[in-house]
C-alpha positions in Angstrom: 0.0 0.0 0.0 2.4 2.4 0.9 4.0 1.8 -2.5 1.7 0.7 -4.9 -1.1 3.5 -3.8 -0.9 7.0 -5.5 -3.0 8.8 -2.9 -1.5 10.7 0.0 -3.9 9.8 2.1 -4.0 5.9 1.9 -0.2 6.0 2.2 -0.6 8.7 5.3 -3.5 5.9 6.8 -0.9 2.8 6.4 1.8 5.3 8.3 -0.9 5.4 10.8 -1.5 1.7 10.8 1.7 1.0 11.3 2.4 3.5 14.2 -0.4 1.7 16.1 1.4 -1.8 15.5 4.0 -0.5 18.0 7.4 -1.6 18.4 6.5 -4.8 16.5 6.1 -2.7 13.2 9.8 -1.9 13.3 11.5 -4.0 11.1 8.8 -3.6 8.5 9.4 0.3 8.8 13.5 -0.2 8.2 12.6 -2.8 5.8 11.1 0.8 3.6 14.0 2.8 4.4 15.4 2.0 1.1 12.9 2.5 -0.7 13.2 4.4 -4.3 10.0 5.8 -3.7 11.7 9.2 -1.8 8.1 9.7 -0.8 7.8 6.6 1.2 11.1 6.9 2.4 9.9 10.1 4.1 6.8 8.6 5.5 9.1 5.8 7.0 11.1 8.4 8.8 8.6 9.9 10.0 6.8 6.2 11.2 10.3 5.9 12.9 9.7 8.8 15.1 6.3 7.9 15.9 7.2 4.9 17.2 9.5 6.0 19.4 11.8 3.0 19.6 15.4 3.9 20.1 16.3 1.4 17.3 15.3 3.9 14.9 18.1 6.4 15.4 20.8 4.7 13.4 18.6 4.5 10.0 17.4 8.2 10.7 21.0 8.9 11.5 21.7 7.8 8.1 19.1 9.1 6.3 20.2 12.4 7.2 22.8 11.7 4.1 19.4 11.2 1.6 20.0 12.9 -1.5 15.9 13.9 -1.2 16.1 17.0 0.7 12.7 16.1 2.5 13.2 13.0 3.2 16.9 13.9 5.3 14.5 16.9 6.9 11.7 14.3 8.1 14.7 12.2 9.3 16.3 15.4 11.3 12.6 15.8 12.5 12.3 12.3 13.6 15.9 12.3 15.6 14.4 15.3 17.5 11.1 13.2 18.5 13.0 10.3 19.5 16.0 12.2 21.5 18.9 10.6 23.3 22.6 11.1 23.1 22.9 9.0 19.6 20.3 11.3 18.4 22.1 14.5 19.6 25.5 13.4 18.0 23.9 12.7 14.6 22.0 15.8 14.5 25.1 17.6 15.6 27.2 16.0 13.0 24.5 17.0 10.9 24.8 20.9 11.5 25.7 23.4 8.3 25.1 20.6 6.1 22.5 20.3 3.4 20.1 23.0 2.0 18.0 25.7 4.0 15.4 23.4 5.3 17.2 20.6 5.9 19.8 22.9 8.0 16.7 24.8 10.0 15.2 21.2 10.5 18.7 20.0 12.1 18.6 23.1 14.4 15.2 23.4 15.5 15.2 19.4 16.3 18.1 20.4 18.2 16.6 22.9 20.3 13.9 20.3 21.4 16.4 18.1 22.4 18.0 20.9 24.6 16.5 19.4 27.9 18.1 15.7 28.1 20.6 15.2 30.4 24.3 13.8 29.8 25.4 10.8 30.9 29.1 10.9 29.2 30.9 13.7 28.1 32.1 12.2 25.3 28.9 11.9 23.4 29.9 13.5 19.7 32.5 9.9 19.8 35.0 11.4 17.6 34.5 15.2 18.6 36.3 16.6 21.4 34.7 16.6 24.8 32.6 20.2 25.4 35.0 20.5 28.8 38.1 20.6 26.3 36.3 23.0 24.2 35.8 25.4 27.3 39.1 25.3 28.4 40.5 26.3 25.5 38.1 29.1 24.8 38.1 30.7 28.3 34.2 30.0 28.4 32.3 29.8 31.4 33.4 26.8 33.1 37.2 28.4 33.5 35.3 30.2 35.5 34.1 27.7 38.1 30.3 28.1 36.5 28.3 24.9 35.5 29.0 23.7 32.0 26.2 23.5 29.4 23.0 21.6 30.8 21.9 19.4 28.6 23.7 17.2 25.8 22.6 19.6 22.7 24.3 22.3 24.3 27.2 20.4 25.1 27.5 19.3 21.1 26.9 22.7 20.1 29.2 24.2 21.7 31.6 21.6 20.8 30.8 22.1 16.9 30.8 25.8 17.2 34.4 25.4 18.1 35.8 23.0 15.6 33.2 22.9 12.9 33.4 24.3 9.2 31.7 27.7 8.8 27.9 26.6 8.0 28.1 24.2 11.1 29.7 27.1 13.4 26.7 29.0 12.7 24.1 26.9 12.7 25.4 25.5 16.0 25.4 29.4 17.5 21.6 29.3 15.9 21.2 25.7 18.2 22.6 27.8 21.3 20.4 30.7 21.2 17.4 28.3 21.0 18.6 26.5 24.1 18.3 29.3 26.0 21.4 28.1 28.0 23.3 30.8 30.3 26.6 28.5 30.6 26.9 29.0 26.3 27.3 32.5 26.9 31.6 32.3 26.9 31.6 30.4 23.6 29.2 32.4 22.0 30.9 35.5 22.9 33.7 34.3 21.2 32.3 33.6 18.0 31.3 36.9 17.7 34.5 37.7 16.8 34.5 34.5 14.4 36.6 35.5 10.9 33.2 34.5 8.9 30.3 36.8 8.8 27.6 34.1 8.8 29.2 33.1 12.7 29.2 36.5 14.0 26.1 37.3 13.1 24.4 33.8 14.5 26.3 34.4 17.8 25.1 38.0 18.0 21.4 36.5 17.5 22.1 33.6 20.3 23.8 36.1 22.5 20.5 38.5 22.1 18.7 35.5 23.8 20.6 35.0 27.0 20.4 37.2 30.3 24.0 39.1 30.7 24.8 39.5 27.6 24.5 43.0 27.1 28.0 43.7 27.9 29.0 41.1 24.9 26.9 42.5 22.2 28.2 46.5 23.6 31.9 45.1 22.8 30.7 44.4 19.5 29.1 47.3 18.4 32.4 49.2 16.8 33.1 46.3 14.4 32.8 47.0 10.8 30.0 46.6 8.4 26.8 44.4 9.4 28.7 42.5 12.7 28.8 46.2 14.2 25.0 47.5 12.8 23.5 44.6 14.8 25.5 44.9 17.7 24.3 48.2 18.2 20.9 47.4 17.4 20.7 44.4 19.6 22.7 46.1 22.8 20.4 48.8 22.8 17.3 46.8 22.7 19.1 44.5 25.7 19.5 47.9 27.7 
């Protein structure tokens, strides 16, 4: 059915059907995963959330790499629903990559991950740990202050370090989302990032976070549009 139908709505009543099956449907769900239909592909990912089984985060993991633009979205989606640090880690390795949606997808699933709790500080696997990342940029916990509170925050911060330019910004995107005081130290310095695109995500994250006024005021001589919305947003923070 969820092949051979043309209609929307049968497939989107099968998705259902198999949602209500439970855990049980799982291996008929991964079993579409391949599919050449992209459209079903989607659906699958988006069964795979629904269920809620933490099986589901490898496939979605690697689905994030579909070359339908839709179908990685509904799998960045589906990551967010399910959660976890596996979940957290792809997503984060996921961050600046792909086109606009795909990359506001991978951000805003992200941000409603921002409440788990770490149990290892070494969940990005080959990334370095976030502690590393604030010793070597002065950040808050340098200054005996708690570290980041939740595993996105820890990964984003981690990516905003040592990421390529599209991930450095999307990940200061991720930490104004999380709301998270303790990212104010790495967000402050990529405001002074050498790529536009950074500066001007960090100066948006920073806007979102109680004492940063004093940031986004240090800010406010730089040149062109880094220095317009510094002004703009340490006024507004005043």
């Amino acid at each position: 059915m969820l092949r051979g139908d043309p209609e929307p709505g049968v497939r989107e009543v099968a998705s259902w059907a198999l949602v209500q099956r439970g855990p049980e449907a799982f291996d008929a769900v991964a079993g579409h995963l391949a599919d050449p239909d992209a459209d079903v592909r989607r659906q699958m990912a988006h069964v795979l959330g629904k269920l809620a089984d933490p099986r589901g985060v490898d496939p979605l993991a690697a689905l994030l790499s579909d070359p339908a633009p839709e179908v990685a979205a509904k799998a960045a989606f589906a990551l967010g629903q399910l959660g976890g640090e596996d979940a957290v880690a792809a997503l984060a390795g996921a961050l600046g990559r792909g086109t606009a949606t795909q990359r506001a997808t991978v951000v805003t699933a992200l941000g409603r991950l921002g409440s788990l709790r770490a149990s290892r500080p070494d969940a990005l696997g080959a990334a370095p740990a976030v502690a590393d990342v604030h010793d070597r940029q002065g950040g808050l916990d340098r200054q005996g202050a708690r570290g980041p509170r939740s595993d996105a925050a820890r990964a984003a911060v981690a990516v905003l370090a040592f990421g390529d330019p599209a991930a450095r910004a999307d990940a200061a995107e991720t930490l104004g989302l999380l709301d998270d005081p303790a990212a104010l130290g790495a967000l402050a310095a990529a405001a002074s990032d050498p790529v536009e695109e950074v500066r001007l995500a960090a100066l948006m994250a920073l806007a979102s976070l109680p004492g940063a006024a004093p940031t986004l005021a240090a800010r406010a001589d730089a040149e062109g549009r880094t220095g317009m919305l510094a002004r703009a947003l340490a006024a507004r923070a005043r």
